[in-house]
Steps between C-alpha positions, in 0.01 A plus 500: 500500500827240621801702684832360574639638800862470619447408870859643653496276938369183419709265743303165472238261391254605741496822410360426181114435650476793675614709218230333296205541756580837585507594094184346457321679738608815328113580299517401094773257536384160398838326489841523707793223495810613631824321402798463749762395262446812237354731848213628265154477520267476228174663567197492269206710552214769308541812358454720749812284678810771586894404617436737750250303702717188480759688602367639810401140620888374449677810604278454829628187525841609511556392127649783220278436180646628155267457179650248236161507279749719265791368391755753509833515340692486850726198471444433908357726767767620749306445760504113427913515510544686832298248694736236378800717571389549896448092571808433371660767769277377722546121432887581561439705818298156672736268370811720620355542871329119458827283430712595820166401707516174300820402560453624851252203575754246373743706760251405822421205396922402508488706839763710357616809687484700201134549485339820408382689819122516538485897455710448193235199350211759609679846306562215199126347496352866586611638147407206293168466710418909426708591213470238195172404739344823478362384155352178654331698808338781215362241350340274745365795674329631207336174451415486852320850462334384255400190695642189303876313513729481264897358482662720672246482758626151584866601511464817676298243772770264495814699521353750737444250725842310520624899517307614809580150663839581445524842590319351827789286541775796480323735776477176739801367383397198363759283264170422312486699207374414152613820313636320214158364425348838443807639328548228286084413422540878396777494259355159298183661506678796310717330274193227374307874446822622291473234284186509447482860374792428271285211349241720463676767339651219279197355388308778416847576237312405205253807572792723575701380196193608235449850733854622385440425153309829510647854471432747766492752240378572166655776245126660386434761221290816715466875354777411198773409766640152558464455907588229712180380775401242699300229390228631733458819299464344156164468355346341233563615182809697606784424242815354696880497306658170537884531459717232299544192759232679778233296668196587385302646777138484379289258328408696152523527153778636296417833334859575309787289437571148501712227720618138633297462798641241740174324631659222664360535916133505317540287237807310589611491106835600526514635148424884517193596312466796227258739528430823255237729531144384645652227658438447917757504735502325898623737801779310635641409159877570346542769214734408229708744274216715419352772627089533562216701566250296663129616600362375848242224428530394889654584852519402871267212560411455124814429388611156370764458764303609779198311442738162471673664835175566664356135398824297634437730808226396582533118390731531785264630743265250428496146694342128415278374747750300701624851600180605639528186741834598579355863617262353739772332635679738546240786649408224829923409484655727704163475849523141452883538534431704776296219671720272447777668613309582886383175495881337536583777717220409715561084463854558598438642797207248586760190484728657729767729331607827595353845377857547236487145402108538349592802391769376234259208304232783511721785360625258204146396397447901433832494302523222321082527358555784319310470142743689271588190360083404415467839461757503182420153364263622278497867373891495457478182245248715323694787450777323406304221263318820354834727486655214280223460265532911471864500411397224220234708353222287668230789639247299756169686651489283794639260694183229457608506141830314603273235685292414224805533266660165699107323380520546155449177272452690180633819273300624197696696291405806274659482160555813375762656702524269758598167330614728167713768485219736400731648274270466146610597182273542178647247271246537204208765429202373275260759344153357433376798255686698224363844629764470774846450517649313728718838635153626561357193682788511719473879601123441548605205716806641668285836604155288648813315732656788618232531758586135591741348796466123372848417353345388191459917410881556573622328143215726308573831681854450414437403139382879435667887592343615794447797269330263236209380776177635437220618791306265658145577648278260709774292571385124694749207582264193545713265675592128366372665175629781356510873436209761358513822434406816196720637257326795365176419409556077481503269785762202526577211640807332598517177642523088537284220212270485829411900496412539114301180543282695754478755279331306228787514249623166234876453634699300267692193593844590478801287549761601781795396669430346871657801670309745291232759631301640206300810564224643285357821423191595420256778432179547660178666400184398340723301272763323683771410311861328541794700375825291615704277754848511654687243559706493833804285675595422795729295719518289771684646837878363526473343828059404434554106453774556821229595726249283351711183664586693796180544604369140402809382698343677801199227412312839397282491153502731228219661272518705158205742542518706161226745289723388194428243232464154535814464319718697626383379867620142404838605318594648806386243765693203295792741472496556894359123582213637640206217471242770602363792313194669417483759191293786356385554872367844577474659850235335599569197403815521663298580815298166471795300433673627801175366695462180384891426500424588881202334556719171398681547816797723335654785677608768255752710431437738162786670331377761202645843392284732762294668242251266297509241787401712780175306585689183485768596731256599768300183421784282548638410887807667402526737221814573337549753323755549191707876447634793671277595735201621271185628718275211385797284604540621819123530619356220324743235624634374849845445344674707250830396320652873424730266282407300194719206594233169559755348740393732780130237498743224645699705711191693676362162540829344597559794762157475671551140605874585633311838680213300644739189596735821694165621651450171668839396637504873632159431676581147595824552655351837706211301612715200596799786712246615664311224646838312588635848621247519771484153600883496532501843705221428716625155636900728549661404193559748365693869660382843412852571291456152326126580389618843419705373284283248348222754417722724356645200247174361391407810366832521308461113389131623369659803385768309271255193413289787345793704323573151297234594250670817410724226242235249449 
């Protein structure tokens, strides 16, 4: 059992390994990784694992936990808006009681007599310190209850110490006051934390983009009467009305009437698709002119949209192993900070300087460590890398994909319906015997496929009426082979040269055209005997050769792994330039080609249709897999292109170098701020305002270095 839960107070890097330890102490879970960029955790555990019990361990934390395991049809939660909404009034309040501090100091230090009186600085710093504060003090005291640091831990240190000093100063009179620091540390902190949440909220658009595709309501027929619901009191095998130019709410099949269906944010074609009766429609899709009655096949979680939701989700939650460094980084950060930050303090005052002059260096080496910046370097590049590849129609499991993806040195390519069109038509119909026509044959044929999902059954079942198709018992579809199946009293067989070769029977040599598929059928029994073929086209893909060069531009190879003829294997690689191939391969030789291909040092990437390649995609070191978002497609492969368009191979590719190439900048430049940052505020280089400042902007640079891949 996985759950993705939205974790609603999650202020910082550090907080991320305490979330995790405390999860997995909770009794079943065997996994937790929490992710600060998306704020959800992903927790996998056994059966007997509830929400509830997670969410007692964050909500004692101080955390609100909210369920995302369903996808529901709410475009965004409110409660992820209002947050949002009170930093920005509180980012305004700092900076509109910080600024006449700041200018203040330039004031004193021109001796000007228009300085701000002391009691004034104290009433100015006293409602930044406790009013747009008040966030930073919750949260560094609940960590403190719960006995580790976090961020605000070393800000709350920091400014609450040049504010006490200072509010020391005004009751003795002093004309040593450092207000501004705290004010000012306070307002950068705020505004690097604003723009981080809008990042956030931005990068996670993709998600929120495909969420209002889907209806919050559904017109359903109950009791004779038309009603209007919500989606979460449909059921399978209710019967939904879809008005002319409605979204269709529900993933189902069409009962009554017929339509254009506009399938273009699954399948990307932008050319609607008609669909009559018996035909399956996508939740999330747009109605044409016609109106339908569509039965429930799937809702919720089972639905196409959701599962592609849910997997992108969680692809985002995931991290590569660099992150996990990163983490324990992060968790021993903020003590070491800590250290360092007493240790100057202490130094200072060792060689001689006065108890406000150690005070300052110490105070900015709490500011200006703060690990937003290393905390963001890797999660938000993820969601935003991922977010992208979403918006294309690019549907990745996990994040470790995208590292192997930047590896690969070779692509084996399906044929049918991956390098093809998969669009066959029967161009010719032989009849071996005179008892049968070949109008016969073809309704035999046509009926054994209707039980099929391989494209090569969608020409036959279309050849015949669905009234014309006759009842098939014992139906079998032996992969890389054929069909089987009984028609009354005789058994049949439908399938490749290969299959009726295995089945003992004389195939004749026929003569075909290089992109020709013949199919024969046969009938079984004590006498086996072979009763006709069918000859079947198909094309290349438009933009095939295209991606063929693109990717052996990118110094990656490519393979033609096919289950078709010899012939037809060859006529396509010369066509495409391909110089290798490999023909009338079944499954398992697929399997064994994969291995040996990698046992020559070749890191693989397989592209198929989802269905007949299923084994080979989860052989493979990255599976892709062909269609709109078919169940075999989804599970069986690590990447799914919901679009039939080959060009998204380069581009995922092409995409994981620029996100991993982000990911390090992000990490090198945090690492690098950081180290400098303390060295330069230790030895007094640096003020409290000025490392303020400089926090607040290297989360914003990190920020804006990440949001680049949103047009890569």
């Amino acid at each position: 059992m996985t759950f993705l839960i939205k974790v609603d107070g999650v202020k910082c890097a550090s907080c991320v390994a305490p979330i995790e330890q405390a999860l997995l102490q909770v009794p079943g879970v065997e996994m937790a990784n929490m992710n600060f960029a998306t704020e959800t955790a992903t927790v996998t555990g056994g059966k007997g694992l509830i929400f509830e019990d997670l969410k007692i361990v964050l909500e004692a934390m101080g955390y609100h936990a909210q369920d995302f395991t369903e996808i529901r049809s709410i475009p965004e939660d409110e409660r992820n808006l209002k947050p949002e909404a009170k930093l920005q009034v509180d980012m305004f309040v700092a900076f509109g009681f910080a600024i006449p501090l700041f200018f203040n100091m330039f004031l004193e230090m021109m001796e000007s007599p228009y300085v701000i009186p002391g009691v004034f600085q104290l009433v100015f710093a006293s409602i930044v310190q406790f009013w747009p504060g008040h966030r930073l003090y919750t949260s560094a005291i609940r960590a403190a209850k719960k006995g580790y640091a976090n961020m605000d831990t070393l800000v709350v240190i920091g400014t609450t110490a040049a504010y006490t000093f200072s509010l020391f100063g005004v009751i003795v009179d002093s004309q040593e006051l450092y207000f501004e620091a705290s004010a000012v540390v306070i307002a950068f902190v705020l505004l690097g934390r604003y723009w981080e949440t809008k990042a956030k909220h931005t990068a996670r658009e993709a998600i929120r983009s495909l969420m209002e595709q889907i209806p919050e309501t559904a017109w359903v027929k109950r009791k004779g009467q038309v009603i209007e619901v919500f989606l979460s009191q449909l059921k399978v095998g209710d019967v939904v009305i879809v008005k002319a130019w409605d979204r269709i709410p529900v993933d189902g099949k069409i009962i009554q009437g017929q339509s254009e269906i506009n399938e273009a944010m699954i399948t990307g074609e932008a050319r609607p698709v008609f669909k009559k009766e018996s035909g399956k429609v996508i939740g999330g899709t747009l109605n044409g002119s016609g109106t339908l009655e569509v039965k429930v096949t799937a809702i919720g979680t089972e639905s196409t949209l959701s599962k592609m939701i849910k997997l992108v989700e969680q692809a985002q939650s995931s991290r590569p192993p660099i992150q996990q460094l990163v983490d324990k980084v992060a968790s021993i950060f903020v003590p070491f900070v800590i250290g360092v930050s007493l240790l100057t303090f202490l130094l200072w005052l060792a060689l001689g300087f006065e108890f406000e002059q150690s005070l300052i260096p110490a105070i900015a080496v709490l500011v200006i460590a703060c690990p937003c910046a290393l905390g963001l370097a890797t999660p938000l590049a993820v969601v935003v890398g991922i977010g992208s590849l979403a918006k294309r129609g690019v549907v990745i499991k996990d994040l470790r994909v995208m590292e192997v993806l930047t590896k690969l040195n070779m692509v084996v390519f399906d044929k049918t319906g991956t390098l093809t069109r998969g669009e066959f038509k029967i161009t010719k119909t032989t009849s071996f015997i005179k008892k049968k026509t070949e109008d016969e044959l073809t309704k035999i044929a046509a009926s054994l496929q209707q039980g099929s999902e391989h494209l090569l059954a969608i020409p036959f079942v279309k050849k015949v009426k669905h009234s014309d198709l006759l009842k098939v018992t014992g139906f079998k579809s032996l992969p890389g082979k054929g069909v089987e199946g009984k028609i009354g009293r005789t058994s049949y067989a439908l399938g490749s040269k290969g299959y009726m070769k295995s089945l003992k029977l004389k195939v004749p040599t026929l003569r075909i055209k290089g992109t020709e598929t013949i199919i024969f059928l046969a009938k079984l029994g004590a006498k086996p005997e072979l009763l006709g073929c069918y000859y079947l086209e198909d094309t290349p893909r438009a933009m095939a050769e295209k991606v063929i060069r693109k990717l052996e531009s990118q110094h990656i190879s490519t393979y033609l792994l096919t289950g078709d003829i010899n012939a037809n294997a060859q006529e396509l690689a010369k066509k495409l330039n391909m110089t290798n191939y490999k023909a009338e391969a079944s499954p398992a030789v697929k399997l064994s080609t994969l291995e040996n291909l990698r046992k020559e040092g070749y890191i693989l990437g397989m592209v198929g249709d989802g269905v007949n390649d299923a084994p080979a995609l989860a052989t493979a070191d990255v599976g892709f897999a062909m269609g709109s978002g078919t169940d075999v497609a989804l599970e069986a492969a690590p990447i799914t292109l919901m679009r039939t368009n080959l060009e998204l191979i380069p581009i995922s590719i092409k995409l994981s170098h620029k996100v991993l190439t982000v990911i390090k900048q992000n990490l090198f430049w945090a690492f690098i701020f950081n180290i400098f940052g303390i060295g330069l505020a230790a030895f007094g280089l640096l003020s409290p305002m000025i490392a303020g400042a400089a926090m607040a902007f290297s989360s914003v640079a990190v920020v804006l270095n990440s949001l680049r891949l949103r047009k890569a």
